[in-house]
C-alpha positions as a Markdown table, in Angstrom:
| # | Residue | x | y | z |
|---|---|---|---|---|
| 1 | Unk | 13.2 | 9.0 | 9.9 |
| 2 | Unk | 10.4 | 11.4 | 9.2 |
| 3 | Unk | 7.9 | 10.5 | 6.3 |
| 4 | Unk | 9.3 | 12.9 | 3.4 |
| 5 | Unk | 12.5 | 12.4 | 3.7 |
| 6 | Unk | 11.6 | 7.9 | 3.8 |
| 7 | Unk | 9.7 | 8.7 | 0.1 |
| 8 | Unk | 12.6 | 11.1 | -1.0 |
| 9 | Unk | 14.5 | 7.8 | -0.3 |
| 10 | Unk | 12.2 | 4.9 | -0.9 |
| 11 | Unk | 13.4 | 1.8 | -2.8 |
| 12 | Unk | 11.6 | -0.8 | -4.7 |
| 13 | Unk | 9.9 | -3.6 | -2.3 |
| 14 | Unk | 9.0 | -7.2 | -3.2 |
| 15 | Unk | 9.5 | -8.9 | 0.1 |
| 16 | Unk | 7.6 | -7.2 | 3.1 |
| 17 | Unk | 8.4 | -8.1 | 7.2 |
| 18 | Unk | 5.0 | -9.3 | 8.9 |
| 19 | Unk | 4.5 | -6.9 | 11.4 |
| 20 | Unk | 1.6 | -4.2 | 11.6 |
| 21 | Unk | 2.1 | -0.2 | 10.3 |
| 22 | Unk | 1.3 | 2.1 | 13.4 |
| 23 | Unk | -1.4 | 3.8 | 13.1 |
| 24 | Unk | -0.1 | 7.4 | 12.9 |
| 25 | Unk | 2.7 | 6.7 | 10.4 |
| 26 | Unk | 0.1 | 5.1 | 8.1 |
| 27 | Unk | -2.2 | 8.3 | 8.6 |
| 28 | Unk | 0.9 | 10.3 | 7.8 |
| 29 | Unk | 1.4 | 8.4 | 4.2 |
| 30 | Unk | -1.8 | 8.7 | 3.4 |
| 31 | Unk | -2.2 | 12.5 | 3.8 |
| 32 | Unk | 1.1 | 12.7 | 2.2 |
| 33 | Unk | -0.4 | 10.5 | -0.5 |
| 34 | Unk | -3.3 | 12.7 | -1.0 |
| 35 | Unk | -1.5 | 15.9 | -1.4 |
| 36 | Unk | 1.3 | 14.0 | -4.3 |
| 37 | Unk | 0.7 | 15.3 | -7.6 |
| 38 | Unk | -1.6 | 13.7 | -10.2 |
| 39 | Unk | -1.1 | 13.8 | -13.8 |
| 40 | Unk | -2.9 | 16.6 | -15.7 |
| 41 | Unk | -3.9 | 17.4 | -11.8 |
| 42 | Unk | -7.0 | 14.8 | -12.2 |
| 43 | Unk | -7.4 | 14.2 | -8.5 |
| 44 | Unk | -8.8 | 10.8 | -9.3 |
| 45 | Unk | -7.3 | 9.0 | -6.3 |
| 46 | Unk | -8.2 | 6.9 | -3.9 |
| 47 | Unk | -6.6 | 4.7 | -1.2 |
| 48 | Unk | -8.1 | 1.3 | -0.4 |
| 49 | Unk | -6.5 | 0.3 | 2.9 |
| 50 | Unk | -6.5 | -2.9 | 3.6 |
| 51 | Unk | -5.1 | -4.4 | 7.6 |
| 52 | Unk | -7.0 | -8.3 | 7.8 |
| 53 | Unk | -4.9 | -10.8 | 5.7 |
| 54 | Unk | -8.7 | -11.9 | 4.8 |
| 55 | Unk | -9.8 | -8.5 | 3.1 |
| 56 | Unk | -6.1 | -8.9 | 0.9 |
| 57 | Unk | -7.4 | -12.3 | 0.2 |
| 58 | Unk | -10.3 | -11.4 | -0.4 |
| 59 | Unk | -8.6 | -8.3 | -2.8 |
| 60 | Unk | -7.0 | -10.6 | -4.9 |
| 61 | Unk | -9.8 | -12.6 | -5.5 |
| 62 | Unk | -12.0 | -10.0 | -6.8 |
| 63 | Unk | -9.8 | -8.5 | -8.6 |
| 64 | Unk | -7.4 | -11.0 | -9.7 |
| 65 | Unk | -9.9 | -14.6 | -9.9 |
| 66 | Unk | -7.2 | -16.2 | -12.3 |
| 67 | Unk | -4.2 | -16.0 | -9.9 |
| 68 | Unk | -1.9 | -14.0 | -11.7 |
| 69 | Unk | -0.5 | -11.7 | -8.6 |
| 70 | Unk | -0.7 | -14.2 | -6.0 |
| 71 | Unk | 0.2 | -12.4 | -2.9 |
| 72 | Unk | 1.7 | -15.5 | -1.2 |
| 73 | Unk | 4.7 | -15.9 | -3.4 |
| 74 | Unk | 5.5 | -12.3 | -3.0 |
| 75 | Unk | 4.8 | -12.1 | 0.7 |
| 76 | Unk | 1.9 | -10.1 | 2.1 |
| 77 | Unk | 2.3 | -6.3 | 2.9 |
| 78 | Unk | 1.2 | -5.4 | 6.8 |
| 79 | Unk | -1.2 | -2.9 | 5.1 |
């Protein structure tokens, strides 16, 4: 499946398998990513990209420290 045509047909995930994103597909959603339109063309984005179950950790704690999204009850994405 080629990268457009797996975002033309993407679904909504809550449940992820634990295995790691290869490389090259995860540099080919990111540069797909960076050329998606923004509204009012801002180009205000950036990607934080995250592989070590301790940065996500780490992540959630900075920027969630009263446990609202707890990654463990939703299951952790591989990136």
């Amino acid at each position: 499946m080629q990268t457009l045509e797996a975002i033309r047909r993407r679904r909504m995930v809550r449940r992820f398998a634990d295995q790691a994103v290869p490389a090259d597909v995860l540099d080919s959603l990111l540069e797909a990513a960076v050329h998606a339109p923004s509204a009012g063309f801002a180009q205000g984005t950036e990607f934080v990209v995250l592989k070590d179950p301790k940065e996500l950790d780490r992540f959630w704690e900075t920027t969630d420290p009263w446990g609202r999204k707890r990654v463990e009850e939703q299951g952790a994405p591989p990136v």
